[in-house]
C-alpha positions in Angstrom: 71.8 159.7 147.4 68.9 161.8 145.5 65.8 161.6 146.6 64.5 160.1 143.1 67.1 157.4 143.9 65.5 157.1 147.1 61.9 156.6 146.0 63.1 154.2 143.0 64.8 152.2 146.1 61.7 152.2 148.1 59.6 151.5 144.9 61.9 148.2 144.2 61.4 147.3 148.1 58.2 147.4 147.9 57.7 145.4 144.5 60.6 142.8 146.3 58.4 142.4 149.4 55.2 142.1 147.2 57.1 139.4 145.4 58.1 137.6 148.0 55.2 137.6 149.8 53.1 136.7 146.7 55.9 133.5 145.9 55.9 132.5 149.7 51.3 132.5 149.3 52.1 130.5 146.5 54.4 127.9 148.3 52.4 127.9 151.0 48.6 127.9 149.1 51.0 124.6 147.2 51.7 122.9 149.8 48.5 123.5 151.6 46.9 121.8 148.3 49.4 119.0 148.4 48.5 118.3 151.8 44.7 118.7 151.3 45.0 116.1 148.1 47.2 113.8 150.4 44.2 114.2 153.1 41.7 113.3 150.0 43.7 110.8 148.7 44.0 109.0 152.2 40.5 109.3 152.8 39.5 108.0 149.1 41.5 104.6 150.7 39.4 104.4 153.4 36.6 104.5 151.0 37.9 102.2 148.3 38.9 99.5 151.4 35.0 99.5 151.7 33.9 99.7 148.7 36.4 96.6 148.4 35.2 94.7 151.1 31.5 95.3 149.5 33.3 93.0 146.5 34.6 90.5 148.4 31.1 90.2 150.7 29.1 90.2 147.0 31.3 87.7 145.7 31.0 85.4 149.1 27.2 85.9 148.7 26.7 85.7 145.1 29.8 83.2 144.2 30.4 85.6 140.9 33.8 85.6 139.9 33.1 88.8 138.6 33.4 90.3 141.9 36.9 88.9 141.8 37.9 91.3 139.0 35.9 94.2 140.7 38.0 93.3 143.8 41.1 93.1 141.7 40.4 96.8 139.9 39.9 98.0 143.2 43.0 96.6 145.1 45.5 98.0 142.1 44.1 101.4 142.5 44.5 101.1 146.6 48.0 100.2 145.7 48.3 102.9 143.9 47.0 105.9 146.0 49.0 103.6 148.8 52.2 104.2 146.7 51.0 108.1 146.2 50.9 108.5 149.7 54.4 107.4 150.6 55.8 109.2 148.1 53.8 112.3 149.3 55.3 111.5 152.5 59.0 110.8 151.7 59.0 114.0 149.8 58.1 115.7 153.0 60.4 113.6 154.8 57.4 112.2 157.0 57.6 108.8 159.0 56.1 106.6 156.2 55.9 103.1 158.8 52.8 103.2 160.1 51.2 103.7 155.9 53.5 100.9 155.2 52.1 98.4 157.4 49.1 99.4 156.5 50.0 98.3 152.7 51.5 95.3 154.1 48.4 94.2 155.8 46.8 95.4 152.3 48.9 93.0 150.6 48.2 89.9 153.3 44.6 90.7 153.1 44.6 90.3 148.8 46.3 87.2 148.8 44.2 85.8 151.5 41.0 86.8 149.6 42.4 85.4 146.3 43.2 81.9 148.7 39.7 81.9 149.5 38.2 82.3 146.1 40.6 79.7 144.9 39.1 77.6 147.8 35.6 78.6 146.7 36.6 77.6 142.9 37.7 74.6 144.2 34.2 73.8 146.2 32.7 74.9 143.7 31.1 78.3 142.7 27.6 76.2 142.1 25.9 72.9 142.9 27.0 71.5 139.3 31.2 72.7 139.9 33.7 71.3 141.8 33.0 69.7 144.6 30.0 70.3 145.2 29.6 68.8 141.7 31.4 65.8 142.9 29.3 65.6 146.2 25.8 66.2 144.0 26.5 63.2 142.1 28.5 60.9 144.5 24.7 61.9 146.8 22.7 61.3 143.9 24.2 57.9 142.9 23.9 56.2 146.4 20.5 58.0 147.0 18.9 56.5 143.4 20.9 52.9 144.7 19.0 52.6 148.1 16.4 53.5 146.2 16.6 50.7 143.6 17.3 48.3 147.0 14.0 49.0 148.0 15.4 48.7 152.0 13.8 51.5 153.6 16.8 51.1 156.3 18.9 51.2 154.1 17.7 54.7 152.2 17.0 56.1 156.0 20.6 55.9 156.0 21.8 57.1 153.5 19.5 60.4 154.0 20.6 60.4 157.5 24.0 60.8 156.1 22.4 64.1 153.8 21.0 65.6 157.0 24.8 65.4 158.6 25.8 66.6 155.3 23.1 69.6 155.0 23.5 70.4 158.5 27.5 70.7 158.6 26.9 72.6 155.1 24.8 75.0 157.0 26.0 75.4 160.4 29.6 74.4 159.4 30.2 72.6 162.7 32.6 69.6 162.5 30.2 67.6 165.1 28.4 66.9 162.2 31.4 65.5 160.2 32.1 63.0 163.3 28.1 62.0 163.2 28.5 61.9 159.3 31.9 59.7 160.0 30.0 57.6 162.6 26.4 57.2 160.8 28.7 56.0 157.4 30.5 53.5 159.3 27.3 52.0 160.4 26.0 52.4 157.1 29.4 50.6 155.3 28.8 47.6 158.4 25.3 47.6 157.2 26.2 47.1 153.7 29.0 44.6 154.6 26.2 42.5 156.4 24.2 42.7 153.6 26.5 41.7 150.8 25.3 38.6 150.0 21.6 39.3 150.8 21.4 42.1 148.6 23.0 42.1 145.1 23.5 45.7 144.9 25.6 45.6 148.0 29.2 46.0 145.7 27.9 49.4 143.8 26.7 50.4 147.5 29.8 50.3 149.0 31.3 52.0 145.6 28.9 54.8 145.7 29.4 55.5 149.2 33.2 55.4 149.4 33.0 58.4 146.9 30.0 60.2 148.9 32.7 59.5 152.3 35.2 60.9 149.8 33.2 63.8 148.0 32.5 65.3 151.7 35.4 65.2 153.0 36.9 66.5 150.7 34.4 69.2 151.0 34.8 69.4 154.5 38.3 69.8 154.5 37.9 72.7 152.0 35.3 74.6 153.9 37.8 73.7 157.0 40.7 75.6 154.9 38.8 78.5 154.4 37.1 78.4 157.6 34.2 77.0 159.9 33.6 80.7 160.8 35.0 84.1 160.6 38.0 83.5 163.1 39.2 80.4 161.3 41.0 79.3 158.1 41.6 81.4 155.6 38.5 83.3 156.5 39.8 84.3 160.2 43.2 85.5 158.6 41.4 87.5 155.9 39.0 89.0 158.6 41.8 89.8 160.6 44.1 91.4 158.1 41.5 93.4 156.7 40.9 94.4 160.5 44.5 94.7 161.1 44.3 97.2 158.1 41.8 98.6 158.6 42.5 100.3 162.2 46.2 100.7 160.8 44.6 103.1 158.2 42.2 104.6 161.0 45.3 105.4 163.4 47.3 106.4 160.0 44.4 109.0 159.2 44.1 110.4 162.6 48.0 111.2 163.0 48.1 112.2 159.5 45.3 115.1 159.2 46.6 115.9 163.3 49.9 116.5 161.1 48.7 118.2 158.2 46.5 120.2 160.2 49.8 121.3 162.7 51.6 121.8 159.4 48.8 124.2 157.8 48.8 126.0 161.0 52.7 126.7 160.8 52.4 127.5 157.6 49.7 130.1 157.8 52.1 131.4 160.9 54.7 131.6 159.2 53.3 133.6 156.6 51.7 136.0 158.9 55.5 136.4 160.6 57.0 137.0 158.1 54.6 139.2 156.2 54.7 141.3 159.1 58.1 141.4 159.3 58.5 142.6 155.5 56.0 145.0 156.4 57.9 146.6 159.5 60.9 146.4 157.3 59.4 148.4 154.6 57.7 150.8 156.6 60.9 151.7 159.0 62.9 151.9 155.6 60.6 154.1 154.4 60.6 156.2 157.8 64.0 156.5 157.7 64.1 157.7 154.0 60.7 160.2 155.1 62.7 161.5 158.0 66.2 162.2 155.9 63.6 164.2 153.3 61.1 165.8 155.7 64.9 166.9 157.8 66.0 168.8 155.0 62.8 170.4 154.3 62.2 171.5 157.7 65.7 173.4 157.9 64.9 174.6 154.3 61.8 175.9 155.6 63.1 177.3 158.6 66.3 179.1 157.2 63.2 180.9 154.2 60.9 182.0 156.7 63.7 183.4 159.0 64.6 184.9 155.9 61.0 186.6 155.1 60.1 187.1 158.4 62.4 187.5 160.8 65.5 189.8 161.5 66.8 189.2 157.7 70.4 187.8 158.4 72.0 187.2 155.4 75.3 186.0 156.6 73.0 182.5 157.5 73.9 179.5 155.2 72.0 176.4 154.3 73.4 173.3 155.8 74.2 170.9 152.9 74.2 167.2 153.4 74.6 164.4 150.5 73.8 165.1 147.0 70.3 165.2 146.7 68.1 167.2 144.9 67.3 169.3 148.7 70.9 169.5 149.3 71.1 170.9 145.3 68.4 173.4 146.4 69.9 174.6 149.3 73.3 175.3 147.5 71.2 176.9 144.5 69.8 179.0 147.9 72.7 179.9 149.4 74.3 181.0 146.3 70.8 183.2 145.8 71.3 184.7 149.7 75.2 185.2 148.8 74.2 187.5 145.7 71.2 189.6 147.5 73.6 190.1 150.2 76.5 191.1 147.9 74.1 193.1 145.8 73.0 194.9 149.3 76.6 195.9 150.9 77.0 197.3 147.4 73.9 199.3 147.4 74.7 200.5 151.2 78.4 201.8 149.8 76.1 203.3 146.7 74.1 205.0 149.4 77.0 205.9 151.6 78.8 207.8 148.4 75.4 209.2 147.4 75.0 210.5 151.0 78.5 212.4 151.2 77.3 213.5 147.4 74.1 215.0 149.1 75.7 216.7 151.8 78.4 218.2 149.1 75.5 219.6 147.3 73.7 220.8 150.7 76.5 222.6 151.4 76.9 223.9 147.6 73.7 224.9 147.6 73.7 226.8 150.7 76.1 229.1 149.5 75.0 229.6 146.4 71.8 230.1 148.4 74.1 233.0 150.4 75.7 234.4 146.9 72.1 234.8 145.4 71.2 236.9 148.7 74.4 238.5 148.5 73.8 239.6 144.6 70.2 240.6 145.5 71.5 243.0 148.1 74.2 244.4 145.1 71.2 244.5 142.7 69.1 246.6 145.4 72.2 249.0 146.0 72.8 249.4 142.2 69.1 249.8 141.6 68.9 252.7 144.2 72.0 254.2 142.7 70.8 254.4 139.4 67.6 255.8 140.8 70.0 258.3 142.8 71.6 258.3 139.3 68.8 259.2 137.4 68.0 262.1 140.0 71.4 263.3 139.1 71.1 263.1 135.7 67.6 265.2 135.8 69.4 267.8 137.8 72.2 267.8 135.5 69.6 267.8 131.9 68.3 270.9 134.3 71.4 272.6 134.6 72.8 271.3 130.8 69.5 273.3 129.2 71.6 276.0 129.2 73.9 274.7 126.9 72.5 272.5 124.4 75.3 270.9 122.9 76.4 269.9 126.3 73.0 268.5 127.1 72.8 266.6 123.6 75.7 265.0 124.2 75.3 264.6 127.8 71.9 263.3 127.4 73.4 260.8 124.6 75.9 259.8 127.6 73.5 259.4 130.0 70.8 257.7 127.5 73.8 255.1 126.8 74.8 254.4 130.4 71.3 254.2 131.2 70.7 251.3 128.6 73.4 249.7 130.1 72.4 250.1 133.9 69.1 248.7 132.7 70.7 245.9 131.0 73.1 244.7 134.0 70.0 245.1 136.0 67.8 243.1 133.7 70.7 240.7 133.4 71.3 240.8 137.3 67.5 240.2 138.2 67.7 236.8 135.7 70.5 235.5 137.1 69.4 235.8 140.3 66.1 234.0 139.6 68.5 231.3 137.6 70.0 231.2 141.1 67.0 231.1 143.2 65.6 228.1 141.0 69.1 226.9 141.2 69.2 227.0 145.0 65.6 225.3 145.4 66.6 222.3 143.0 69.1 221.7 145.1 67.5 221.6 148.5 65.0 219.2 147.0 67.9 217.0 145.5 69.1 217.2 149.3 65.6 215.9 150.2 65.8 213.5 147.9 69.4 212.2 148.7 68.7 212.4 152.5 65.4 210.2 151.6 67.6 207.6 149.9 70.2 207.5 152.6 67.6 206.9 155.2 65.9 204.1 152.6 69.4 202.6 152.3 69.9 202.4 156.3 67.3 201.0 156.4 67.8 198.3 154.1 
């Protein structure tokens, strides 16, 4: 594998782990959000259930039936963040019971609200509705009758019979039903007695049959919806909203204990296995390092054993794979194979120039002999011609006496002396020719014995 290979691979590692790790932060930065919005939306319940209850206490206080369809707003989007949040939590395959009591106890606590305002409707949502309507005027006719009677025990009555009325509509206690019950006996025994005495006594009796009916009927309806906040449909509504509301408290708690343990493995996990990719992708890269730095460092090693030390060129490159070092190393080895090819030539150059060198030591030598050799000759012929020339004096002395002989004697010796000065002149050159000859080659021997000990070197 080259080493561009190599650093492509590490290069698509590292863009893999930065992918992976960027798309597990997004999963986990998701579902970190989903959770938080879950959290949100569970806590925007808690608000909306009192912001609901607000309704249903404004509509108890104020009798508005506007409240009603504040209420009814409000319950349909508790439903619906309800319904949010079990689907949130069957898509995390979460326990969804305890959330679903909690909209059950949602559900038992709308339709007892909307029992109760139908109660209230029915009671009526002012003095002029329902009955209280009925009671106002059922009240108001017996009251202007024991006033047209002009019996003051007869009206004392009858406004004994409002006080019971007024106090069970405050206090709602049913002893004051059984004193109203009681006082309008008396008050119907009264009337009875009085029949023929008074001749109102029939429209009496009318008037207060339908006040005895009027209340109770009244009576019976405050008793549905309750005497207090533990009875009728009052008690269940307080309880289911209780019942619902501590269901949503305990659903809360374990819910953001969950969401937080979840975050928390989340983040873990992220950090585990961010490390991991890390250790992975730095040990990969390690182990490509080392397989480069390797090869460098017996690259290195084999040069500077090369430059430095004892020069051994039989020493090879180790080659492993196909990279671009192990390319370099054969490009090397093939360099070190020629230098060493080009040097055993150059040392059998040398060798052949050395034997050469000692040829011409040796030629030059004699040479070196035959030019002392010729010089003595020279010397000799030199002193003979001088003994020569003696000669020849003493014989021009001794040919004066006849001429002829002397003419042509002297031509003789004129000619042979041209010549003996010739050969000496020629003689004398070639021995200079020689002694030049002789020095060029003792320097050539310098010169080859130089090379030689360059070349043993080398």
């Amino acid at each position: 594998m080259t080493i561009k290979m190599k650093l492509i691979i590490v290069t698509l590692a590292i863009v893999v782990s930065s992918i992976v790790n960027f798309s597990l932060t997004a999963y986990v930065e998701h579902q970190i959000v989903k959770y938080q919005a879950s959290e949100k939306n569970a806590l925007h319940i808690k608000i909306d259930i009192l912001e609901l209850r607000k309704y249903e206490k404004d509509f108890l206080a104020r009798k508005d039936v506007k409240y009603v369809q504040k209420f009814e707003k409000m319950i349909n989007t508790i439903k619906a963040d309800i319904q949010k949040e079990i689907d949130f939590l069957i898509s995390e395959n979460m326990d969804t019971s305890k959330i679903s009591d909690f909209s059950k106890m949602i559900e038992e606590y709308h339709k007892t609200f909307i029992k109760l305002v139908e109660h209230k409707v029915i009671m009526g949502l002012n003095p002029k509705d329902g009955l209280y309507g009925e009671l106002r005027e059922a009240v108001h006719k017996i009251q202007d009758t024991a006033k047209d009677a002009d019996d003051t025990t007869l009206l004392t009555k009858v406004l004994t019979l409002r006080k019971h009325e007024k106090d069970f509509l405050l206090r709602n206690s049913t002893k004051y039903i059984d004193k109203f019950e009681a006082d309008s006996v008396k008050l119907e025994k009264c009337l009875i007695k009085k029949f023929d005495e008074k001749p109102n006594s029939e429209l009496l009796l009318k008037n207060l049959a339908m006040y005895k009916k009027a209340f109770t009927a009244l009576t019976n309806a405050q008793i549905a919806i309750g005497l207090d906040s533990s009875s009728g449909v009052m008690g269940k509504m307080r309880s289911a909203i209780h019942k619902s509301e501590e269901s949503l408290e305990t659903f809360e708690k374990e819910f953001i204990k969950l969401t937080d343990e979840y975050i928390t493995g989340l983040e873990k996990m992220t950090i585990i296995i961010e490390i991991i990719i890390m250790l992975l992708i730095i040990g990969f890269v390690l182990i490509l390092a080392k397989s480069i730095v390797d090869s460098l460092c017996k690259l290195e090693k084999t040069a500077k054993d090369l430059a430095q030390g004892e020069g051994d060129l039989t020493q090879r490159l180790e080659i492993k794979g196909s990279d671009e070092i192990a390319r370099v190393s054969n490009y090397i080895n093939d360099f070190i194979e020629k230098v060493q090819n080009t040097i055993i030539q150059a040392k059998e150059t040398s060798n052949e120039n050395s034997s050469v060198a000692e040829e011409l030591s040796r030629t030059s030598l004699q040479i070196g002999q035959k030019a002392e050799e010729e010089s003595v000759i020279v010397g000799e012929v030199s002193s003979q011609g001088k003994e020569l020339q003696g000669i020849l004096n003493v014989s021009i002395d001794n040919a004066k006496v006849t001429e002829s002989e002397l003419d042509n004697a002297e031509n003789s010796l004129n000619n042979a002396n041209g010549l003996i000065v010739t050969l000496a002149d020629n003689i004398n050159e070639r021995s200079q020719a020689e002694a030049e000859l002789a020095e060029q080659l003792s320097t050539l021997s310098a010169d080859a014995s130089q090379v030689k000990a360059v070349l043993e070197v080398i």
